[in-house]
MDAnalysis code that builds the backbone (N, CA, C; Angstrom):
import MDAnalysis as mda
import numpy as np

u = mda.Universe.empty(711, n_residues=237, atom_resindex=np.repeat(np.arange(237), 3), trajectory=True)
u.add_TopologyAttr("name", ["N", "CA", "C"] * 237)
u.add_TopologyAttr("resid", np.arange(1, 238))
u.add_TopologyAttr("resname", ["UNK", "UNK", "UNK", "UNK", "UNK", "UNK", "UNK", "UNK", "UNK", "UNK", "UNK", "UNK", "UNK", "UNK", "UNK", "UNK", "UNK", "UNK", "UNK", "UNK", "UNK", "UNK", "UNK", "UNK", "UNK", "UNK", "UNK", "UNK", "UNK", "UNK", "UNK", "UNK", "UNK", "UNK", "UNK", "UNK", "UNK", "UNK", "UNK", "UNK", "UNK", "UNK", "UNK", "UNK", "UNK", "UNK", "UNK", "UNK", "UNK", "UNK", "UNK", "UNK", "UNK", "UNK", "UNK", "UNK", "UNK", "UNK", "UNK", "UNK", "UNK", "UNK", "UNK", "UNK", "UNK", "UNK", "UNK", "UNK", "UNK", "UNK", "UNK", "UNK", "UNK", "UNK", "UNK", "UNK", "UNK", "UNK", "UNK", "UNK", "UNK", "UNK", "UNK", "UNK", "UNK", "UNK", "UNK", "UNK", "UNK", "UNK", "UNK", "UNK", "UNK", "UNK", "UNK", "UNK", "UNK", "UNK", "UNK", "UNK", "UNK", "UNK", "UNK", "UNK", "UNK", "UNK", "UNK", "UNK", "UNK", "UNK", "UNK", "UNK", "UNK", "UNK", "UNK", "UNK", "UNK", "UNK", "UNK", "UNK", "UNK", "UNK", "UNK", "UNK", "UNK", "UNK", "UNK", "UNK", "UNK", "UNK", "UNK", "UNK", "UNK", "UNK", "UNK", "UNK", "UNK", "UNK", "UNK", "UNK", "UNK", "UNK", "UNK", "UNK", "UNK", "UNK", "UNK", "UNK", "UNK", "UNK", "UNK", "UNK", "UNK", "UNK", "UNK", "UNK", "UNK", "UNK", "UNK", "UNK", "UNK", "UNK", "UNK", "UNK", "UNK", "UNK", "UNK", "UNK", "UNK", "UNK", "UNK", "UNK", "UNK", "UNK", "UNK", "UNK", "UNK", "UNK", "UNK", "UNK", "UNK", "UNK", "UNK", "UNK", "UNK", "UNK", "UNK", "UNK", "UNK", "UNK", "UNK", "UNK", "UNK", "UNK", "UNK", "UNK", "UNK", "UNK", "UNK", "UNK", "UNK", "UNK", "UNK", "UNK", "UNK", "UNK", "UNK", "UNK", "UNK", "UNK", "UNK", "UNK", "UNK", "UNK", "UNK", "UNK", "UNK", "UNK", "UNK", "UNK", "UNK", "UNK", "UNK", "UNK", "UNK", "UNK", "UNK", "UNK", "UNK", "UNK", "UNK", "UNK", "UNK", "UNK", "UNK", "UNK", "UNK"])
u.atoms.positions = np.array([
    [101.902, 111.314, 108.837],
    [101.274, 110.988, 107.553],
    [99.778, 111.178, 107.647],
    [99.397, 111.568, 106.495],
    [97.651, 111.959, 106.117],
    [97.198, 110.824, 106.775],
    [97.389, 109.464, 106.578],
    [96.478, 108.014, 106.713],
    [96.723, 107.622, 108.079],
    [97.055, 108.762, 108.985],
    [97.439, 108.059, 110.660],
    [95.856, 108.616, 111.141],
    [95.365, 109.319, 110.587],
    [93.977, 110.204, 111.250],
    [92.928, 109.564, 110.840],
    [93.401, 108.594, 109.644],
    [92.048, 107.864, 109.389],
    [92.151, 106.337, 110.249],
    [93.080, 106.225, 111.166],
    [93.288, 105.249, 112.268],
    [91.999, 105.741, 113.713],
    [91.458, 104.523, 113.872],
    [90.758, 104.613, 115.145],
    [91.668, 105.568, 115.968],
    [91.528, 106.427, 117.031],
    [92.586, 106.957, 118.172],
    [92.752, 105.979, 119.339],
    [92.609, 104.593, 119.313],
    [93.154, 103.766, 120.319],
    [93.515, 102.500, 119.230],
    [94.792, 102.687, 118.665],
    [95.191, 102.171, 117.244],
    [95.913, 100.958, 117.904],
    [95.557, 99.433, 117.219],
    [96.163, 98.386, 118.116],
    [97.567, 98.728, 117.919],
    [98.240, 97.617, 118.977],
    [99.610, 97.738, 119.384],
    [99.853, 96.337, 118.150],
    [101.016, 96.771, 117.636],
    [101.692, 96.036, 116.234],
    [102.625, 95.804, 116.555],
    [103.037, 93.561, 116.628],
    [103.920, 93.527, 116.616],
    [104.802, 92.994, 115.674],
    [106.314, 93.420, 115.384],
    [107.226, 93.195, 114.450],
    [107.651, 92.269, 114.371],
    [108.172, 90.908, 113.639],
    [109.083, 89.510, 114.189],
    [109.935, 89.597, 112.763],
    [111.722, 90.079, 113.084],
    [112.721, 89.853, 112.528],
    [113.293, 88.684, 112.808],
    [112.882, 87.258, 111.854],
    [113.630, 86.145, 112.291],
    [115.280, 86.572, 111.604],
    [116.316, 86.390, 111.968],
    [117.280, 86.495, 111.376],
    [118.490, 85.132, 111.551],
    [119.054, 85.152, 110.814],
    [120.525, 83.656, 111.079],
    [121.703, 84.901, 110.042],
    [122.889, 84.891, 110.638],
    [123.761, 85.363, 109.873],
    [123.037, 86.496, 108.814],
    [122.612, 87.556, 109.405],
    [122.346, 88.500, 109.149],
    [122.913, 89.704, 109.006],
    [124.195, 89.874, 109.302],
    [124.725, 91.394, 109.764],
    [125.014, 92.380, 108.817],
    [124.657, 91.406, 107.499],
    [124.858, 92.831, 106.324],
    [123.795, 93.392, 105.709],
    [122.450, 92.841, 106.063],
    [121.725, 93.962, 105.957],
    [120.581, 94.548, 107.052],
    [120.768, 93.890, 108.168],
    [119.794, 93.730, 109.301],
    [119.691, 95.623, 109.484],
    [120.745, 95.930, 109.696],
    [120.322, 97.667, 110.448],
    [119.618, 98.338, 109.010],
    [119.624, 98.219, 108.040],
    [118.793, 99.168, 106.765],
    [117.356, 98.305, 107.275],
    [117.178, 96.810, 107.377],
    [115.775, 96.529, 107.715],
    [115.209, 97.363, 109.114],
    [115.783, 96.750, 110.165],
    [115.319, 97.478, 111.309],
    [114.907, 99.107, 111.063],
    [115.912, 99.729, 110.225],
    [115.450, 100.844, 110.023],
    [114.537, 101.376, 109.506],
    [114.198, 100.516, 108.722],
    [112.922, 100.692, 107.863],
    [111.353, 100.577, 108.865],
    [111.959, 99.985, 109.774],
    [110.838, 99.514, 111.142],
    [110.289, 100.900, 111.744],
    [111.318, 101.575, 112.128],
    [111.509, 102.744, 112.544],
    [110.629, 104.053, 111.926],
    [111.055, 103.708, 110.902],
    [111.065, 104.756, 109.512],
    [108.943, 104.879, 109.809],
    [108.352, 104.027, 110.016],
    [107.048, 103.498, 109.361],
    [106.338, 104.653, 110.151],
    [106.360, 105.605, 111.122],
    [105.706, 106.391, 111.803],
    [104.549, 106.067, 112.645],
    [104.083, 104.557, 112.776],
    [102.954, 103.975, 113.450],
    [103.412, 104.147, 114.593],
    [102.432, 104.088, 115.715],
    [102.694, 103.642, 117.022],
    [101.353, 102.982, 117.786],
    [100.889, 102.588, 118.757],
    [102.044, 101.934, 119.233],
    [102.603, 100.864, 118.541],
    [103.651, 100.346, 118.933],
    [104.647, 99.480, 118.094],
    [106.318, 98.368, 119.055],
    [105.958, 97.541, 118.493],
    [107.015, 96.368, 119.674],
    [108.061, 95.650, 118.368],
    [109.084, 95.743, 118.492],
    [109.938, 94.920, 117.923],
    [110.722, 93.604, 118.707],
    [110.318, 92.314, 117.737],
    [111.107, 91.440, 118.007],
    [112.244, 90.580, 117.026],
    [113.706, 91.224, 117.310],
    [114.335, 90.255, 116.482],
    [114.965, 88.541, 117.369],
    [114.157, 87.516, 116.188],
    [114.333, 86.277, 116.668],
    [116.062, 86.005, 116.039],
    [116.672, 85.637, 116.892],
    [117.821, 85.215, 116.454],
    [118.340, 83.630, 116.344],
    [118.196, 83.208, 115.270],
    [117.981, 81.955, 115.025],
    [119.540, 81.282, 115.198],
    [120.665, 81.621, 116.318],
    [121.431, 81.148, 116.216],
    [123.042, 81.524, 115.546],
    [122.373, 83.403, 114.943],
    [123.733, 83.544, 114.508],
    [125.155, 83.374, 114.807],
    [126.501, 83.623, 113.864],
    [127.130, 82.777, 114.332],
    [128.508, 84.411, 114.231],
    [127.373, 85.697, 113.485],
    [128.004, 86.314, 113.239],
    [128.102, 87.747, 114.090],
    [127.876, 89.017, 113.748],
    [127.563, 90.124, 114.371],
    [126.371, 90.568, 114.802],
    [124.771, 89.876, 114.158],
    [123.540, 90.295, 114.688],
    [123.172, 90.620, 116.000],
    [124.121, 90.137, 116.867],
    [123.321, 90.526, 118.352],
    [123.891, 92.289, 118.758],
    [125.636, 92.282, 118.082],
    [125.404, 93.883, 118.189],
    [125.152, 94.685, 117.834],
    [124.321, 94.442, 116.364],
    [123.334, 95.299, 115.347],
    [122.148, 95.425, 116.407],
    [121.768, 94.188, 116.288],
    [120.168, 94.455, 117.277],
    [119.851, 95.317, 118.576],
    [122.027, 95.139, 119.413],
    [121.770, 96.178, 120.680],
    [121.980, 97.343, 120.551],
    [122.016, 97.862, 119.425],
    [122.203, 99.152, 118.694],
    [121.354, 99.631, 118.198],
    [119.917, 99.095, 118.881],
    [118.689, 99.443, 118.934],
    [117.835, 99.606, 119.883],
    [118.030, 100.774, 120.838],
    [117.604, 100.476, 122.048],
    [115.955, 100.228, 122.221],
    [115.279, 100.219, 120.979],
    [113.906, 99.575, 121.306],
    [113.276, 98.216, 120.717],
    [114.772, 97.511, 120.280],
    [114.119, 96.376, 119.919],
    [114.373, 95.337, 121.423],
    [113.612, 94.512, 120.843],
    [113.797, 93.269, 122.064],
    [114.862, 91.732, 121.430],
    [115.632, 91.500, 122.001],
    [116.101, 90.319, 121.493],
    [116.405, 89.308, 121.805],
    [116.002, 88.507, 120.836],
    [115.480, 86.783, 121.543],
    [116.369, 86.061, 120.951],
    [117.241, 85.180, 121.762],
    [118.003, 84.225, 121.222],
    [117.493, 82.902, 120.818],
    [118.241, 82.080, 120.453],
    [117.274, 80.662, 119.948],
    [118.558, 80.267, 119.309],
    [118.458, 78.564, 119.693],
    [119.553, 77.762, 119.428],
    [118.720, 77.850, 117.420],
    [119.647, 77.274, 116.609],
    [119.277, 76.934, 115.235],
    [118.304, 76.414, 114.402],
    [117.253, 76.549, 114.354],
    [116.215, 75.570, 114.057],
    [115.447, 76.228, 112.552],
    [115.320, 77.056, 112.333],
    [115.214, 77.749, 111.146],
    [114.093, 78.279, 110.970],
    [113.624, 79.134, 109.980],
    [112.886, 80.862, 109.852],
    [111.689, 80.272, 110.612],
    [110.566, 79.021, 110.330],
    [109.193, 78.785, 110.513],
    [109.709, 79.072, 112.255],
    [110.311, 78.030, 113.207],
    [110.650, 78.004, 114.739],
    [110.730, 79.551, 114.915],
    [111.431, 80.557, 114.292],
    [112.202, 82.046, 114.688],
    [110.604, 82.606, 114.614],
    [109.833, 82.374, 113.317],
    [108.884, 83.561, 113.513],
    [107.871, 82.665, 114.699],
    [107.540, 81.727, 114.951],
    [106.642, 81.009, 115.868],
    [107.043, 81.531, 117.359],
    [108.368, 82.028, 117.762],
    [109.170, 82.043, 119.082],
    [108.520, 83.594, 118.903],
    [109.054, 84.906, 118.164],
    [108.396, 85.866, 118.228],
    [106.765, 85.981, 118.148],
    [106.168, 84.990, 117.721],
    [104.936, 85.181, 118.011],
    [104.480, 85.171, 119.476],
    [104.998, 84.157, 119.918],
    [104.939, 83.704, 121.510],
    [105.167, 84.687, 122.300],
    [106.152, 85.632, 122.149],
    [107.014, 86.824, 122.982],
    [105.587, 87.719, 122.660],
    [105.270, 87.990, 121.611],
    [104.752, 89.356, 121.413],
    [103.196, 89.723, 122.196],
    [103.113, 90.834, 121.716],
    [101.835, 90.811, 122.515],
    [100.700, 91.800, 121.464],
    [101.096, 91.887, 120.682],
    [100.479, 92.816, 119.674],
    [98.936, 92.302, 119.285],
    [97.642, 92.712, 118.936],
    [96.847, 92.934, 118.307],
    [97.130, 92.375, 117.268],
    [97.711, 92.880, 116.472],
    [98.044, 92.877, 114.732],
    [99.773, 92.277, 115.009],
    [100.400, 90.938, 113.939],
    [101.149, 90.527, 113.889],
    [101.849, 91.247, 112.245],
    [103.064, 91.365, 112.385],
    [103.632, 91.659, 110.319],
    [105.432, 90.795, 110.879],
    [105.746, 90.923, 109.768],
    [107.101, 90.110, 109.915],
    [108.148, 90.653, 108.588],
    [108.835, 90.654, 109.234],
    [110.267, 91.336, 108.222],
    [111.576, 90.374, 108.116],
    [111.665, 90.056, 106.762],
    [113.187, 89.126, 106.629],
    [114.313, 90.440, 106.715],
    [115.498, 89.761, 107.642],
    [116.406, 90.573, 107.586],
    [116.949, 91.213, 106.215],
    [117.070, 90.515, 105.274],
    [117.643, 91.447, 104.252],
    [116.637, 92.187, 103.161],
    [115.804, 92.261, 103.538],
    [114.629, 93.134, 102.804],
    [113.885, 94.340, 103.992],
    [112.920, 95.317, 102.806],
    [112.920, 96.723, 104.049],
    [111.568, 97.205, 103.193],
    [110.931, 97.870, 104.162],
    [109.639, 98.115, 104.094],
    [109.401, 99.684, 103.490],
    [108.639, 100.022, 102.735],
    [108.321, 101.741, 102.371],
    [107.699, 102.504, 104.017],
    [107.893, 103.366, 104.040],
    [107.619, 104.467, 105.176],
    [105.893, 104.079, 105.717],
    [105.277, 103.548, 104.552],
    [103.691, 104.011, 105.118],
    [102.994, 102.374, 104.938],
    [103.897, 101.354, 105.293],
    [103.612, 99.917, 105.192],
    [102.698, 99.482, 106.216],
    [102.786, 99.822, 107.308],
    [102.017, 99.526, 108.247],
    [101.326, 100.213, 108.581],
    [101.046, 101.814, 108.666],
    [99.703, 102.551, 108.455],
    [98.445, 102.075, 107.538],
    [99.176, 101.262, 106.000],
    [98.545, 101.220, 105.513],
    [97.460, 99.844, 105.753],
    [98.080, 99.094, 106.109],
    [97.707, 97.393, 106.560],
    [96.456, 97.672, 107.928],
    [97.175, 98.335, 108.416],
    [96.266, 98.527, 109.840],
    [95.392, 99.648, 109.458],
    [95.096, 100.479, 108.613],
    [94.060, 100.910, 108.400],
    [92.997, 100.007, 107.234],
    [93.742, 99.491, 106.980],
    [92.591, 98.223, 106.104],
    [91.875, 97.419, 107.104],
    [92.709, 97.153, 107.935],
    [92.222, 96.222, 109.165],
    [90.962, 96.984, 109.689],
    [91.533, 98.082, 110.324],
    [90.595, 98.741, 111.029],
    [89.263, 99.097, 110.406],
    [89.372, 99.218, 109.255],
    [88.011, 99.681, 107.925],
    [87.118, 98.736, 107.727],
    [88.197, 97.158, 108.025],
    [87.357, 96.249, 107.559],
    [87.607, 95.339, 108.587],
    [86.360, 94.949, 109.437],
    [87.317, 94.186, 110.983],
    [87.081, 92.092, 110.557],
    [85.902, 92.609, 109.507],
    [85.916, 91.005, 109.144],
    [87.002, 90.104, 108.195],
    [88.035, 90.818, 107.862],
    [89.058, 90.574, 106.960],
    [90.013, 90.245, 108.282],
    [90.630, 88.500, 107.870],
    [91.670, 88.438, 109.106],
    [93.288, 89.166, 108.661],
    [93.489, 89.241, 107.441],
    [94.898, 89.536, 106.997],
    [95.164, 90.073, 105.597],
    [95.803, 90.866, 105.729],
    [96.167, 91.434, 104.403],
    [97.566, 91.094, 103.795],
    [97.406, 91.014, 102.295],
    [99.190, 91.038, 101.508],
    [98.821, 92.159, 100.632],
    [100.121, 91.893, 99.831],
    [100.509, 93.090, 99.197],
    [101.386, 93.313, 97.991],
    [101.874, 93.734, 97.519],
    [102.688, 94.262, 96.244],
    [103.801, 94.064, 96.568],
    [104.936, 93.365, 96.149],
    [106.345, 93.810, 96.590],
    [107.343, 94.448, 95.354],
    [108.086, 94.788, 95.542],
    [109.126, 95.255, 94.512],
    [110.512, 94.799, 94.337],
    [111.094, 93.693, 93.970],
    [112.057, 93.331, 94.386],
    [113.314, 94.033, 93.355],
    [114.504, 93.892, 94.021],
    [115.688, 94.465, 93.326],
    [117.073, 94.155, 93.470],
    [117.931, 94.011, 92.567],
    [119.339, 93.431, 92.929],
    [120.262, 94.189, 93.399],
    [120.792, 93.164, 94.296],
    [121.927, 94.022, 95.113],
    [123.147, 94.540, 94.154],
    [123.745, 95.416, 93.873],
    [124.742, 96.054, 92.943],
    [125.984, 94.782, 92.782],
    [126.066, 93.987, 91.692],
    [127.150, 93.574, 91.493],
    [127.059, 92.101, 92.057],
    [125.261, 92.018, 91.528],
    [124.973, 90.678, 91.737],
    [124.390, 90.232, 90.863],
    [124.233, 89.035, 90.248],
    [123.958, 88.320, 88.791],
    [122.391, 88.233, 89.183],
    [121.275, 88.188, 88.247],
    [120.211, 87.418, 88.459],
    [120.270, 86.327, 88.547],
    [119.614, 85.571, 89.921],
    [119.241, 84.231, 90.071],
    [118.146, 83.267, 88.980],
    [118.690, 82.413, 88.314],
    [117.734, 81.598, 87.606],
    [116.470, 81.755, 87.762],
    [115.974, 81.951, 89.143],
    [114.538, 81.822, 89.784],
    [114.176, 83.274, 89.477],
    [115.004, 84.257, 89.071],
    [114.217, 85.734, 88.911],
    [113.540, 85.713, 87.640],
    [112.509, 86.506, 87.612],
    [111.866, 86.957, 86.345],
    [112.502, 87.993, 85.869],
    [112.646, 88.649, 84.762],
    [113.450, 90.111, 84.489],
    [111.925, 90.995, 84.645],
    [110.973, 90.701, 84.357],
    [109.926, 91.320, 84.797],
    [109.754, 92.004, 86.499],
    [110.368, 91.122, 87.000],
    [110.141, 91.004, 88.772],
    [110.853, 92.310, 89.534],
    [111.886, 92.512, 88.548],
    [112.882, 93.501, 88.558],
    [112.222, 94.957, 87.876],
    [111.333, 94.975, 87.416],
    [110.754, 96.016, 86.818],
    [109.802, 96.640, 87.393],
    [108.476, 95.875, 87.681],
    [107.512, 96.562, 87.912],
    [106.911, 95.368, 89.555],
    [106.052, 96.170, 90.189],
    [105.934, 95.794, 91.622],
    [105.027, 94.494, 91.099],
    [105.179, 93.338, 91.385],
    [104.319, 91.878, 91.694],
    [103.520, 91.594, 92.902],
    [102.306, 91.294, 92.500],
    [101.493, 90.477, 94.044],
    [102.280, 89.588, 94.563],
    [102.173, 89.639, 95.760],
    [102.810, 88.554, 96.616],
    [102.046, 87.874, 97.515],
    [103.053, 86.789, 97.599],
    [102.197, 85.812, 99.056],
    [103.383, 85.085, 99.986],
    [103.330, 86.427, 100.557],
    [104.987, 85.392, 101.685],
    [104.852, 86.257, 103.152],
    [105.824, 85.863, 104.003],
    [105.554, 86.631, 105.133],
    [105.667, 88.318, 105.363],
    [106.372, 88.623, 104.417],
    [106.608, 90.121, 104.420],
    [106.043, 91.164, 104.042],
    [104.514, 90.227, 103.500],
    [103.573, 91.400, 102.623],
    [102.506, 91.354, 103.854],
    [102.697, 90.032, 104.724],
    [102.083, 89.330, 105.274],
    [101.408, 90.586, 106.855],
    [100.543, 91.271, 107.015],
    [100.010, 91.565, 108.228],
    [98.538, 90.845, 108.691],
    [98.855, 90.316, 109.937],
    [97.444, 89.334, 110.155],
    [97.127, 90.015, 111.841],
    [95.561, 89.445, 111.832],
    [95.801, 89.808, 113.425],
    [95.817, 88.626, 114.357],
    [96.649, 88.760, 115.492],
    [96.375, 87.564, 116.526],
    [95.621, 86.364, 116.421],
    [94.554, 86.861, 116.275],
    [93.100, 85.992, 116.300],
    [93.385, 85.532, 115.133],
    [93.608, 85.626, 113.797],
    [93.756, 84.608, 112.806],
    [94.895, 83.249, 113.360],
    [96.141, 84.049, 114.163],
    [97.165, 82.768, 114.317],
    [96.292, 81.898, 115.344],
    [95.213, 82.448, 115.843],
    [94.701, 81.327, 116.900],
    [94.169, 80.340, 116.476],
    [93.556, 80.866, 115.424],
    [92.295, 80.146, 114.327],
    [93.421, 78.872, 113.850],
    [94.138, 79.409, 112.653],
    [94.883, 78.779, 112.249],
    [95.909, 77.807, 112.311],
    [96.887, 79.208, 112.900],
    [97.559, 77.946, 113.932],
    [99.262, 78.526, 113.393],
    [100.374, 78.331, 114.031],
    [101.541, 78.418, 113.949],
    [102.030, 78.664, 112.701],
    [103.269, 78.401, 112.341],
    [104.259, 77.682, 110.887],
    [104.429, 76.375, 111.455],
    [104.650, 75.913, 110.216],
    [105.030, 74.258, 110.182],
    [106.127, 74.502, 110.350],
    [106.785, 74.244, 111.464],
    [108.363, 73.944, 111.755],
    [109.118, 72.910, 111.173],
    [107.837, 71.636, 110.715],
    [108.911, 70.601, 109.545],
    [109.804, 71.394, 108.260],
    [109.107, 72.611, 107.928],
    [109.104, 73.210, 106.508],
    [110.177, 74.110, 106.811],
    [111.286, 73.777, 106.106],
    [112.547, 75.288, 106.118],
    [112.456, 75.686, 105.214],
    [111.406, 75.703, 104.133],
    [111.159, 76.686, 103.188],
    [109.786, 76.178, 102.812],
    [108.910, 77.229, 102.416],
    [107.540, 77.243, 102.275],
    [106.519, 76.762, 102.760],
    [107.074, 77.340, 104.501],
    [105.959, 77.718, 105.294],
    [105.327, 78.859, 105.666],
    [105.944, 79.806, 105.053],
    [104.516, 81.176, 104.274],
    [103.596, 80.587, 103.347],
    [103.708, 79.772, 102.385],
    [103.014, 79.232, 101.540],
    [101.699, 78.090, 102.291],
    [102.097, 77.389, 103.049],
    [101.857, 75.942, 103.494],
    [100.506, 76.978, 104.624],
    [101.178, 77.893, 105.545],
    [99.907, 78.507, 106.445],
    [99.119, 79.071, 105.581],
    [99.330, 79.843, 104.903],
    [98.397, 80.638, 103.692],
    [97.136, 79.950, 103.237],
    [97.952, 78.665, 102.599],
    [96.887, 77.463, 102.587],
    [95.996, 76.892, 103.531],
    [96.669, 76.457, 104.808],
    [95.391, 76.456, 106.006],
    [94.563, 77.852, 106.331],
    [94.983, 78.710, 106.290],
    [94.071, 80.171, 106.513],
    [93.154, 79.771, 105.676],
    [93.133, 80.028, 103.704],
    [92.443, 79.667, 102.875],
    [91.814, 78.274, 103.557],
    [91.964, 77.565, 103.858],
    [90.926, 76.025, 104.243],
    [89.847, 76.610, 105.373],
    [90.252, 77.033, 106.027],
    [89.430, 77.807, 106.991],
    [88.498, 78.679, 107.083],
    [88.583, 79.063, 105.755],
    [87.792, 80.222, 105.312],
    [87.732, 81.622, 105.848],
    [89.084, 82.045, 106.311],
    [89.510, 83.491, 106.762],
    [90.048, 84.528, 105.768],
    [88.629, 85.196, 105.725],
    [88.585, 86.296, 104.712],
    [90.115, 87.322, 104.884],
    [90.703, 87.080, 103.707],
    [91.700, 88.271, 103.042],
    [91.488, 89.265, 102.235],
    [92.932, 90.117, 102.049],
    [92.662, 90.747, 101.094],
    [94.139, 91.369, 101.170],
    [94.131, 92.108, 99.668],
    [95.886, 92.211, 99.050],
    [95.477, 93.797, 98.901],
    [96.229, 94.472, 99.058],
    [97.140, 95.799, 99.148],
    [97.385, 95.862, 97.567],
    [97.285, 96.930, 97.090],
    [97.631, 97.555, 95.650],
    [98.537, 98.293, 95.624],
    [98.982, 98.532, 96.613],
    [100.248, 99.395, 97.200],
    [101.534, 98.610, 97.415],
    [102.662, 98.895, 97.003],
    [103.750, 97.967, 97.602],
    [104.508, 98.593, 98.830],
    [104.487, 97.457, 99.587],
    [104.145, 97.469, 101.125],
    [105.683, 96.298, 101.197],
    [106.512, 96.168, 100.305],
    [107.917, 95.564, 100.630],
    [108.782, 95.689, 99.482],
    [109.684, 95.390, 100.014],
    [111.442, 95.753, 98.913],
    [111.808, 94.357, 99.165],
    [111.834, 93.606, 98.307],
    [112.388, 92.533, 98.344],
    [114.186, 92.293, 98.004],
    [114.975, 92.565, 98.453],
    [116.562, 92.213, 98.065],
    [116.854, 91.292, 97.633],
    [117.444, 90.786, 96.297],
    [117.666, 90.039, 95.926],
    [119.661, 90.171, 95.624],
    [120.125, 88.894, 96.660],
    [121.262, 89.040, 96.502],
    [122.112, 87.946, 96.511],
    [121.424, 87.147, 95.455],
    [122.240, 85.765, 95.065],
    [122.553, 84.682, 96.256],
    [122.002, 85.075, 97.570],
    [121.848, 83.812, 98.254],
    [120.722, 83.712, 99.278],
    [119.435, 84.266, 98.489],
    [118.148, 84.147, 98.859],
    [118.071, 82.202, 98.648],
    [118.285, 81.981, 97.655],
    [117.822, 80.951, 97.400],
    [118.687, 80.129, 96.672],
    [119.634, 79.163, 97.317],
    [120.605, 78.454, 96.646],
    [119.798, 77.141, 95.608],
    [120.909, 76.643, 94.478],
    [119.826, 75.256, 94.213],
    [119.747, 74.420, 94.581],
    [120.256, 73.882, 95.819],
    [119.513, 73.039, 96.718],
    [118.240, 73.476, 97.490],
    [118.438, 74.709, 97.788],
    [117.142, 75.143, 98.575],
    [115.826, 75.029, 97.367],
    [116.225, 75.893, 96.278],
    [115.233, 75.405, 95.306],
    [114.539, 74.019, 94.940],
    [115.644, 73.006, 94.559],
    [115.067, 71.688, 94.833],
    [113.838, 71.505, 96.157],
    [114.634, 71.962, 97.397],
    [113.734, 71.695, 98.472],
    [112.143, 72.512, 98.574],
    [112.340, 73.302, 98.227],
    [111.358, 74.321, 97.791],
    [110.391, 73.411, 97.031],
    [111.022, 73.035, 95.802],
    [109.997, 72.487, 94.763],
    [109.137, 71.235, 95.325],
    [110.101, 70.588, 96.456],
    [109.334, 69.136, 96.992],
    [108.674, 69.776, 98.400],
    [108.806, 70.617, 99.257],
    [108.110, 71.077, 100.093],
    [106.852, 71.483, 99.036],
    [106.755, 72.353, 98.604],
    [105.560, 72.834, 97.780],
    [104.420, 71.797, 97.456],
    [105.365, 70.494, 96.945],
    [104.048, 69.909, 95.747],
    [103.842, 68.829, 97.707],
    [104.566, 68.246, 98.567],
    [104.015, 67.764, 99.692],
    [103.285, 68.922, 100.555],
    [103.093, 70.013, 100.696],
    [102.130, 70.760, 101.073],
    [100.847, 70.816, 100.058],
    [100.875, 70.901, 98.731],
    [99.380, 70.435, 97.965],
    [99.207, 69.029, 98.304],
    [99.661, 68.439, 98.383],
    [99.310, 66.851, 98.598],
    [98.713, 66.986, 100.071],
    [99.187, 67.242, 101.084],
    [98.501, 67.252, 102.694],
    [97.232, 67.944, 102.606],
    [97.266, 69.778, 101.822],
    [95.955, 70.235, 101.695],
    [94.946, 69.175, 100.834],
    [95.294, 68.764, 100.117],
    [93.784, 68.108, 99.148],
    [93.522, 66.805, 100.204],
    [94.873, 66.540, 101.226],
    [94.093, 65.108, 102.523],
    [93.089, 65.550, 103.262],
    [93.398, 67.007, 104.025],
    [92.631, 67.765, 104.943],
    [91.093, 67.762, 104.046],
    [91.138, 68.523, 102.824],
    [89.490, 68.433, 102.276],
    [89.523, 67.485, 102.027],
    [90.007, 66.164, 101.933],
    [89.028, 65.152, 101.411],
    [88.622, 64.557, 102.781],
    [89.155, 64.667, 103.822],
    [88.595, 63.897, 105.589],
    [87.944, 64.965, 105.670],
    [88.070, 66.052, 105.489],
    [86.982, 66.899, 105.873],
    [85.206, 67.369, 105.139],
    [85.195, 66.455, 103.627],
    [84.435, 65.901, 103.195],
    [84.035, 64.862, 103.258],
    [84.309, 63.574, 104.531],
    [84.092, 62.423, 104.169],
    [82.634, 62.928, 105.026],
])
């Protein structure tokens, strides 16, 4: 691709973290999409949070990924364990059932590289339904149309040095701890910036998000604004 030459020629090493649980029906189109991206150098880690199903012989049907087992603990623990393993410069992260465009990570890491005071970039996603699946309550019919800004782990490329700054996922949080770090980055004052490009495919296939998880969602959310406005107010006293 044209945008690999506008990369420094000692281009950091990027690493991948596929947390997955009962993954096996769409894990090999993601991984592939890993593949697909033409960057190098490049390290894959799928975290396996315990599946119960076929993921470990999808994953060895990849002879360059690496794979990490892990008893059950859920997505925040899976991507924190691949952080630990990796060794990359630049961190990005992929949910198993969603898949990246060809020039996703050329494009992230040449923002990086252009701009070295920016700790992390997001991006545009495009989400779409799986054939012969209803829209979820939680979809927009808009969302389905045209590409939306996002703020979750998959738009998500940061480098190292921001997770140092910052700091992990909240492992209390089994849902919206992309949201909850985002917010400590922002407290910290670690300059971002968003991609105009869509840089993910979001799959939507009726059990992204059950309504219990939603409920949980909605009370994780408003107790993560409640902890951020504790942090600035001790940090204004």
């Amino acid at each position: 691709m044209s945008e690999q030459s506008d990369i420094s020629p000692d281009r950091p090493l990027v690493s991948v973290i596929v947390p997955v649980y009962n993954g096996e029906r769409f894990l090999h189109a993601a991984l592939q999409s890993i593949f697909e991206q033409g960057y190098y150098p490049l390290e894959v880690f799928v975290v396996n949070d315990g599946s119960t199903d076929n993921t470990a012989a999808i994953v060895k049907s990849f002879p360059n990924v690496n794979h990490v087992s892990l008893e059950h603990h859920g997505v925040a623990a899976a991507r924190n364990k691949g952080i630990a393993v990796s060794r990359g410069e630049i961190i990005s992260f992929l949910d198993a059932d969603d898949f990246w465009p060809c020039d996703r990570l050329t494009l992230a890491v040449m923002y990086l590289d252009q701009h070295p005071e920016v700790g992390y970039v997001l991006g545009k996603q495009m989400m779409f339904l799986e054939p012969c699946c209803d829209v979820p309550p939680w979809v927009k019919a808009e969302w389905l149309v045209e590409p939306q800004d996002a703020s979750n782990t998959g738009v998500l490329v940061a480098r190292r040095s921001t997770f140092d700054r910052v700091g992990l996922f909240n492992e209390d949080y089994r849902s919206g701890e992309d949201t909850e770090w985002l917010i400590r980055a922002s407290e910290d004052g670690i300059p971002k910036a968003r991609l105009q490009e869509v840089v993910l495919y979001r799959r939507i296939h009726g059990k992204n998000l059950s309504g219990g998880m939603i409920q949980m969602l909605k009370g994780n959310l408003l107790k993560i604004a409640r902890e951020s406005v504790r942090r600035q107010q001790e940090k204004g006293r």
